[in-house]
VOPAGU-2260 file (C-alpha; in pm, 1 decimal, decimal comma):
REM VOPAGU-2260
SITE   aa  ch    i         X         Y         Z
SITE  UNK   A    0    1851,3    1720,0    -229,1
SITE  UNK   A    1    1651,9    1802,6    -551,6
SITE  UNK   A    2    1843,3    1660,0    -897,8
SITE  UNK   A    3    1836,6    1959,8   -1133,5
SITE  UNK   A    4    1868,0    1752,8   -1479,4
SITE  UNK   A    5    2034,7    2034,4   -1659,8
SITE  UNK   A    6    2290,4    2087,3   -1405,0
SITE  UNK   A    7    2400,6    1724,4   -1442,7
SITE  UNK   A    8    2411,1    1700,2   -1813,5
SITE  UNK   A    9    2067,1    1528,7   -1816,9
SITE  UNK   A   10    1843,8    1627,6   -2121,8
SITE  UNK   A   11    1459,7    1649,4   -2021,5
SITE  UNK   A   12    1381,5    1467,4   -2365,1
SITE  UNK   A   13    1152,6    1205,4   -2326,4
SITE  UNK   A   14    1027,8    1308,0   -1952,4
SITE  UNK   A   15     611,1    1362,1   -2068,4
SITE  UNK   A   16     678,8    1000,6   -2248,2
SITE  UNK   A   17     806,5     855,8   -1928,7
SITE  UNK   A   18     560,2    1031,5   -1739,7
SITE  UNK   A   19     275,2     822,3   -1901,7
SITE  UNK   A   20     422,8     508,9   -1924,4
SITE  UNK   A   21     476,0     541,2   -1517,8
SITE  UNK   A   22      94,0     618,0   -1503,9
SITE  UNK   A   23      33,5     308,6   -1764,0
SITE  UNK   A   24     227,1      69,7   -1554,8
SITE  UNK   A   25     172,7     161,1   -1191,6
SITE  UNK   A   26    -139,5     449,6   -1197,6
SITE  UNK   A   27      76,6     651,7   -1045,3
SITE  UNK   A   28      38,5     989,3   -1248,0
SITE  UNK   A   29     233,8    1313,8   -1201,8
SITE  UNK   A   30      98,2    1630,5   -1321,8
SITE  UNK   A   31     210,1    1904,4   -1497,3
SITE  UNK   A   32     284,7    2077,8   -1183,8
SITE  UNK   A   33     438,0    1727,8   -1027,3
SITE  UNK   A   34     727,1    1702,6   -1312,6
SITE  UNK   A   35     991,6    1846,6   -1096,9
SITE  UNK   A   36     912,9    1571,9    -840,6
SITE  UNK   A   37     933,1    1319,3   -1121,1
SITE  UNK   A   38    1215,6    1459,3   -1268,6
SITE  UNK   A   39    1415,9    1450,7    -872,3
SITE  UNK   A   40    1321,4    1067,1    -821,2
SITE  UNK   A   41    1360,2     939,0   -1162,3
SITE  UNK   A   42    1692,5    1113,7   -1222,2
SITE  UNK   A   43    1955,9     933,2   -1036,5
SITE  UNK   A   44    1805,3     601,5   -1198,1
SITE  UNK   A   45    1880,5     739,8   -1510,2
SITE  UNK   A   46    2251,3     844,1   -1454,9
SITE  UNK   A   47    2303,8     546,5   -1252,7
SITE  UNK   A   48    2248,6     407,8   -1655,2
SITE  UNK   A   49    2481,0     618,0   -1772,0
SITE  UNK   A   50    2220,9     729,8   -1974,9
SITE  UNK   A   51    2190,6    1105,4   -2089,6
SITE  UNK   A   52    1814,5    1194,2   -2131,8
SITE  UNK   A   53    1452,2    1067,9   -2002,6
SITE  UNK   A   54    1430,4     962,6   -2326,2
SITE  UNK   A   55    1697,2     693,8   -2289,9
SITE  UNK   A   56    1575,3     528,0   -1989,8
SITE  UNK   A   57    1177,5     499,2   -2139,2
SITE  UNK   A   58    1326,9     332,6   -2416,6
SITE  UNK   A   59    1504,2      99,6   -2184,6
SITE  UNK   A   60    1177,6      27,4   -1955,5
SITE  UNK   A   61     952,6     -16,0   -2240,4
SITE  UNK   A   62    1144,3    -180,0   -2490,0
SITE  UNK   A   63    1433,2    -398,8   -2307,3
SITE  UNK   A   64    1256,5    -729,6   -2192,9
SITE  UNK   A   65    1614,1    -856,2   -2044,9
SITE  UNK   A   66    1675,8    -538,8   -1803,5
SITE  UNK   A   67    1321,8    -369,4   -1796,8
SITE  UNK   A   68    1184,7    -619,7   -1476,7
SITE  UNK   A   69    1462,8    -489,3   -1239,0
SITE  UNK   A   70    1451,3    -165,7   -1338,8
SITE  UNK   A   71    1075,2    -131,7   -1275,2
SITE  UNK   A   72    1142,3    -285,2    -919,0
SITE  UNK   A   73    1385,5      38,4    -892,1
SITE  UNK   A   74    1147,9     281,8   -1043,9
SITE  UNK   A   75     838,1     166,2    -773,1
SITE  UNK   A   76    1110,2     199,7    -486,9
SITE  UNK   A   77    1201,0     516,7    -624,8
SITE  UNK   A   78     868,5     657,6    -608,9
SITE  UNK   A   79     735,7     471,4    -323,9
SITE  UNK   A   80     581,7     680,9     -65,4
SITE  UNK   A   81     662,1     513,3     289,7
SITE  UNK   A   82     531,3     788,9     553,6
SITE  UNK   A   83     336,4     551,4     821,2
SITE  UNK   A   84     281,0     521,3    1173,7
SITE  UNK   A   85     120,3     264,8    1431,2
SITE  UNK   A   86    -212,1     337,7    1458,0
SITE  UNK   A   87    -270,2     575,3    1224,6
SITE  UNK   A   88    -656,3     668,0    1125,4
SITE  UNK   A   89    -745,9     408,6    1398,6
SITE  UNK   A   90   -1107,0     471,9    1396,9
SITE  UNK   A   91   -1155,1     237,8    1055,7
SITE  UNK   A   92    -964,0      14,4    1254,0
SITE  UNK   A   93   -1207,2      18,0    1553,4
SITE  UNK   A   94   -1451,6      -8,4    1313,8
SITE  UNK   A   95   -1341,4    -367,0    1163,8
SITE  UNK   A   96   -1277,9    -477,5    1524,5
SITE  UNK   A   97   -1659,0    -394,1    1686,7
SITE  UNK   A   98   -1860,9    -415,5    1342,6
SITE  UNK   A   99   -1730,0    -576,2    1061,7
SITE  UNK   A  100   -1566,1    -887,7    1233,6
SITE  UNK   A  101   -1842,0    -981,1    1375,8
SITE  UNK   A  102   -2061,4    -962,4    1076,9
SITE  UNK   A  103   -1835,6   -1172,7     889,1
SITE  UNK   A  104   -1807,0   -1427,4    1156,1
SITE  UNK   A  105   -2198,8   -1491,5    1131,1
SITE  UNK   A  106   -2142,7   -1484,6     754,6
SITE  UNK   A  107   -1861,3   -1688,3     707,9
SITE  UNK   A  108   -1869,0   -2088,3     824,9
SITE  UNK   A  109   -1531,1   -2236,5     804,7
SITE  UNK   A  110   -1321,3   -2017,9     571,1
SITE  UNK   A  111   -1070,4   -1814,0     745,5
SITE  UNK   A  112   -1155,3   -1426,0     708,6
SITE  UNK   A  113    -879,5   -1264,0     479,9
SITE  UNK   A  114    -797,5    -912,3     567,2
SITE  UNK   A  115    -543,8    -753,1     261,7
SITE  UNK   A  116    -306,0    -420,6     359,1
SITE  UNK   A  117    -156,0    -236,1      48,6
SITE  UNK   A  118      11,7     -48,0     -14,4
SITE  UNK   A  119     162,5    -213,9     366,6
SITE  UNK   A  120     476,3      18,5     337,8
SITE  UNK   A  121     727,2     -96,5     626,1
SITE  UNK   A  122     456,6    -236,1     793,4
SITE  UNK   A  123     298,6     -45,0    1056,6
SITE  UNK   A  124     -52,7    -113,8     940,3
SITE  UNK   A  125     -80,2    -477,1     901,8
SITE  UNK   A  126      63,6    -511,8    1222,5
SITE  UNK   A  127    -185,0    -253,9    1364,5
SITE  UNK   A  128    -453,8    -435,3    1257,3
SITE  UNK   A  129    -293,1    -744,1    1419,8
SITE  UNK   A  130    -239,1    -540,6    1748,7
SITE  UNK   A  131    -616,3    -419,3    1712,6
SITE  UNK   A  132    -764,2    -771,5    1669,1
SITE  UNK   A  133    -581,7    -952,7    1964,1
SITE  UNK   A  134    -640,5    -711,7    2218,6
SITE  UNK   A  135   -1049,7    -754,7    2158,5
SITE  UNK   A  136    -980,4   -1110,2    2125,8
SITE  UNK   A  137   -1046,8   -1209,4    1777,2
SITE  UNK   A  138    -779,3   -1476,9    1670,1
SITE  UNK   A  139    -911,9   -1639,7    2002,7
SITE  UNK   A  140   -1276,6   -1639,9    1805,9
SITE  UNK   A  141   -1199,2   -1705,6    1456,2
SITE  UNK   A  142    -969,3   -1816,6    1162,8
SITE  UNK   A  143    -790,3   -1457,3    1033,5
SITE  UNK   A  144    -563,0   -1436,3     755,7
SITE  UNK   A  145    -345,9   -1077,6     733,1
SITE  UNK   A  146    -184,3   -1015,6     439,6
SITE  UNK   A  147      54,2    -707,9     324,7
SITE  UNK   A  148     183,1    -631,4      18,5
SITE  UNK   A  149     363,5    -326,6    -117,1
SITE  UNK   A  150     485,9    -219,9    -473,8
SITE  UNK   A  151     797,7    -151,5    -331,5
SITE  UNK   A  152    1068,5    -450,4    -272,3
SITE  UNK   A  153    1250,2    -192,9     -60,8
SITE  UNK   A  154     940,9    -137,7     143,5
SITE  UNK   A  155     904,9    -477,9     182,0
SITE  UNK   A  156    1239,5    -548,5     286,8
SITE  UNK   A  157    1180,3    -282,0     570,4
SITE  UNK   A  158     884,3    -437,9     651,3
SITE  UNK   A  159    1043,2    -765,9     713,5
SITE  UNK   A  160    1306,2    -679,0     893,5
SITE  UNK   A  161    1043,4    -511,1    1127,3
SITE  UNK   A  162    1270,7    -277,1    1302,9
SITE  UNK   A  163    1119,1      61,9    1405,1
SITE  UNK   A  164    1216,1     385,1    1499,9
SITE  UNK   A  165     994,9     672,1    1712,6
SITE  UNK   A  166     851,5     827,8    1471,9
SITE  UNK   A  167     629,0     520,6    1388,0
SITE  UNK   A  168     516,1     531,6    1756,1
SITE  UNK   A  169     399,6     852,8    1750,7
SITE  UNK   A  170      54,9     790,9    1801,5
SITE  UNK   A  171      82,6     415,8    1929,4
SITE  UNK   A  172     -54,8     454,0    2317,4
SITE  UNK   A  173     300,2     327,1    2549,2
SITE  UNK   A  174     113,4      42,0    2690,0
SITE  UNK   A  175      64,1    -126,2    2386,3
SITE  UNK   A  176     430,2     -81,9    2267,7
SITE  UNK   A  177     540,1    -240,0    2584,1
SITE  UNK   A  178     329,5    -526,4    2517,4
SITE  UNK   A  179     368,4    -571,5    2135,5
SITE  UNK   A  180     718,2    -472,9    2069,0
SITE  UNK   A  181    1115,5    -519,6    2228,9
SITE  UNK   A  182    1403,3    -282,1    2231,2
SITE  UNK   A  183    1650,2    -431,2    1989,1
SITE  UNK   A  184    1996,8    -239,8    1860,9
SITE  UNK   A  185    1833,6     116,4    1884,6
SITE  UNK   A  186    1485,4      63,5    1779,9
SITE  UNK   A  187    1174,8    -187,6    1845,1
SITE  UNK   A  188    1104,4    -471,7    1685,2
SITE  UNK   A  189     724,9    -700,6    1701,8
SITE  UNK   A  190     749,8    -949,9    1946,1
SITE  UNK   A  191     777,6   -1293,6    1798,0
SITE  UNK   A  192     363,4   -1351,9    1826,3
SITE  UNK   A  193     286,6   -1034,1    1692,7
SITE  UNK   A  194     488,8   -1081,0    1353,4
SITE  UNK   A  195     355,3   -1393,7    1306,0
SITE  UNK   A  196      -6,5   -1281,8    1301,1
SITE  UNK   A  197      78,4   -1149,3     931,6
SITE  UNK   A  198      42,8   -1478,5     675,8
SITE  UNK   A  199     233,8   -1326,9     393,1
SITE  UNK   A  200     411,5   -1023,4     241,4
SITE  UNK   A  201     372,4    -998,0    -122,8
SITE  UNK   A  202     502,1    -731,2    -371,9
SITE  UNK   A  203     179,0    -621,1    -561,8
SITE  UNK   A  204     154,9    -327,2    -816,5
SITE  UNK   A  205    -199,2    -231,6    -774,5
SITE  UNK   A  206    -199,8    -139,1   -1185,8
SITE  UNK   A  207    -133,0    -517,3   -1256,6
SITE  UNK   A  208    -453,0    -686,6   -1260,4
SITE  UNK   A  209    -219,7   -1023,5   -1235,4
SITE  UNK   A  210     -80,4    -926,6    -934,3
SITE  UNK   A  211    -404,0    -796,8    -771,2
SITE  UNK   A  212    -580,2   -1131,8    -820,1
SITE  UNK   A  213    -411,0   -1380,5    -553,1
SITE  UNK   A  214    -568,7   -1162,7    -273,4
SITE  UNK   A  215    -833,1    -938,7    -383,6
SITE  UNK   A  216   -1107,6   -1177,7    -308,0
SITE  UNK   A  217   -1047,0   -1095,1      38,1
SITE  UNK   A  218   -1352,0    -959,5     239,9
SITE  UNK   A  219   -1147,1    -667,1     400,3
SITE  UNK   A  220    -936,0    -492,6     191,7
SITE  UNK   A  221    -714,6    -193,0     344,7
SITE  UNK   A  222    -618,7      44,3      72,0
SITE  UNK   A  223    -503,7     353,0     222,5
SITE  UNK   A  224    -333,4     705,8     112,5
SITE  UNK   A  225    -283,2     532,0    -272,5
SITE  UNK   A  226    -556,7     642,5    -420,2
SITE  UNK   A  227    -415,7    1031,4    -371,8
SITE  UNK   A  228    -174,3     965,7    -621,1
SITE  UNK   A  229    -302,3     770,5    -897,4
SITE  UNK   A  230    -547,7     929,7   -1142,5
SITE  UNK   A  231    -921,5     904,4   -1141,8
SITE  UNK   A  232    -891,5     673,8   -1454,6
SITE  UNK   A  233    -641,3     441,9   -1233,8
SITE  UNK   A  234    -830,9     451,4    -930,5
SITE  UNK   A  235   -1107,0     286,1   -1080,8
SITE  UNK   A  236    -992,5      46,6   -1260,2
SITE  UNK   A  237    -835,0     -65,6    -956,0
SITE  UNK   A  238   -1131,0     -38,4    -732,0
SITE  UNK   A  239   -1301,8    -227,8   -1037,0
SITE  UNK   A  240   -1072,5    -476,8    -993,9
SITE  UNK   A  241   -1132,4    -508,8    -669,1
SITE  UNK   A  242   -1493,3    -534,8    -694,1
SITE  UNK   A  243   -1486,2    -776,3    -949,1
SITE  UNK   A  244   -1313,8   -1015,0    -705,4
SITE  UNK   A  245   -1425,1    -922,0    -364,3
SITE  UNK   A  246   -1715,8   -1143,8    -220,2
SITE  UNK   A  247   -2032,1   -1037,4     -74,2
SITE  UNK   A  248   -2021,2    -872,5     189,0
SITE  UNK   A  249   -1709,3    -738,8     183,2
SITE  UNK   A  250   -1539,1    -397,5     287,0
SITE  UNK   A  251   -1300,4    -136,0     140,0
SITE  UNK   A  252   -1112,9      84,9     361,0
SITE  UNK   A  253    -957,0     381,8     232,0
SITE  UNK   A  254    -756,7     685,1     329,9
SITE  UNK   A  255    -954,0     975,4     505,6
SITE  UNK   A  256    -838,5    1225,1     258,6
SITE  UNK   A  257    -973,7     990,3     -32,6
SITE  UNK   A  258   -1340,6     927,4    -176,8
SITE  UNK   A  259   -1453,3     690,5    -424,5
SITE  UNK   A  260   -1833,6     851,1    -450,1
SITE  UNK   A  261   -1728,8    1009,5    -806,4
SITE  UNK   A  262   -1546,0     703,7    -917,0
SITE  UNK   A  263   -1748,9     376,9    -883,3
SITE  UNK   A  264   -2161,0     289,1    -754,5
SITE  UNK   A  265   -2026,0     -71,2    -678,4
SITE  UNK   A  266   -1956,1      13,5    -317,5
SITE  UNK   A  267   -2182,3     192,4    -127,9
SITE  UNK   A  268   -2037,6     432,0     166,6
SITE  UNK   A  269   -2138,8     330,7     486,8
SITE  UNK   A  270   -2075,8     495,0     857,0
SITE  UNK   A  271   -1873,2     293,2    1130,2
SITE  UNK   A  272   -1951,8     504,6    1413,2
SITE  UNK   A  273   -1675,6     780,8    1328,0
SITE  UNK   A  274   -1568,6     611,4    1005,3
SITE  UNK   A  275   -1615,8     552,2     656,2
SITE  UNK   A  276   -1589,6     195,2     474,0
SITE  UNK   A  277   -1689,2     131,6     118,9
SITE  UNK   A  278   -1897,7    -209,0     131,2
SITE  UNK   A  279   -2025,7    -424,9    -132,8
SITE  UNK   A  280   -2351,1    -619,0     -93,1
């Protein structure tokens, strides 16, 4: 149900100024043409407050050091995006299990090989990666660290809890959720080796350079369907960040529908037999 601020007393004051703090703090930016979807997620925040205008709540999140942290935690769950499904654009993920694992392992000598997911959402693709890698063996073959992270604690929570409905199995083949996953209260939930093939889950605003640095030095970094809503300006100062971190080799996987050709020449684009990864040498 769309929130139509006049209807509810709510003065649009203050929504362009809101607008670009959002984009400051997150690199999430919403065009002219993407207010009303700002204006429908950001609205019930804003009379949860008790507030009467836009203009009320940006003076809140930019101004108010005691209540500003939780709200921002509300804001990023607010405009969280959380469509996913197991094994979704599986081809990149073929492509980490034939080429770029074994690349690394006859780079890398004892360090365990960090693969990073984020945005993770509730979870489907960490644990698809995880699903991915122990069917061809890897964990058998070397140390592998998987971790998620999400700007979304409500995301995260999901994630967690690891409980799954059919949607997310859409395009998961039946064998594997027979192997990987139990019927529990309704839906499926990882078997107990499955789950614990993921280290850590983190919440990480990709805008927060802070945040970004505990796990960006990982040589595999999934970051996939983000970029499609930040700005160009955002995206690379995030991929930036990334490359200033990442070691050499190391690979950047993201969506289909995304290309960082325009944005940075720090990554070059390189072919996985049927799909694209961003690598730094």
């Amino acid at each position: 149900m769309a929130f139509d601020p006049e209807n509810l007393g709510l003065s649009a004051a203050g929504l362009p100024l809101l607008r670009d703090l959002i984009h400051e703090r997150t690199g999430l930016f919403y065009d002219n043409g993407r207010y009303d979807t700002l204006s429908d997620r950001i609205a019930p925040l804003v009379i949860q407050r008790g507030f009467r205008s836009f203009l009320d709540f940006y003076y809140l999140l930019r101004y108010d050091q005691v209540e500003a942290a939780a709200e921002w935690r509300r804001v990023m769950d607010a405009l969280s995006v959380q469509e996913t499904y197991f094994w979704r654009e599986i081809d990149q993920i073929h492509g980490l299990v034939n080429t770029v694992l074994p690349a690394l392992v006859r780079e890398t000598s004892e360090r365990p090989i960090r693969i990073w997911s984020v945005p993770c959402a509730s979870g489907e693709e960490p644990l698809t990666i995880a699903m991915a890698l122990n069917e061809a063996g890897w964990f058998d073959r070397a140390r592998i660290a998987i971790h998620a992270s999400d700007g979304s604690t409500t995301a995260l929570e999901k994630a967690r809890a690891a409980l799954y409905g059919e949607r997310s199995f859409r395009s998961l083949p039946p064998a594997l959720r027979e192997k990987y996953f139990v019927q529990h209260g309704g839906k499926w939930q990882p078997v107990p080796d499955l789950r614990a093939r993921i280290d850590s889950w983190s919440v990480v605003n990709l805008a927060a350079p802070d945040e970004i640095a505990p796990y960006a030095s990982s040589p595999v970094i999934f970051c996939r369907n983000a970029f499609i809503y930040f700005s160009p300006a955002s995206v690379k100062a995030v991929v930036n960040a990334f490359a200033d971190r990442m070691p050499v080799p190391s690979y950047l996987f993201v969506g289909a529908a995304e290309s960082l050709l325009n944005v940075t020449d720090r990554f070059m684009l390189d072919d996985l037999d049927r799909a694209f990864v961003y690598v730094k040498r």
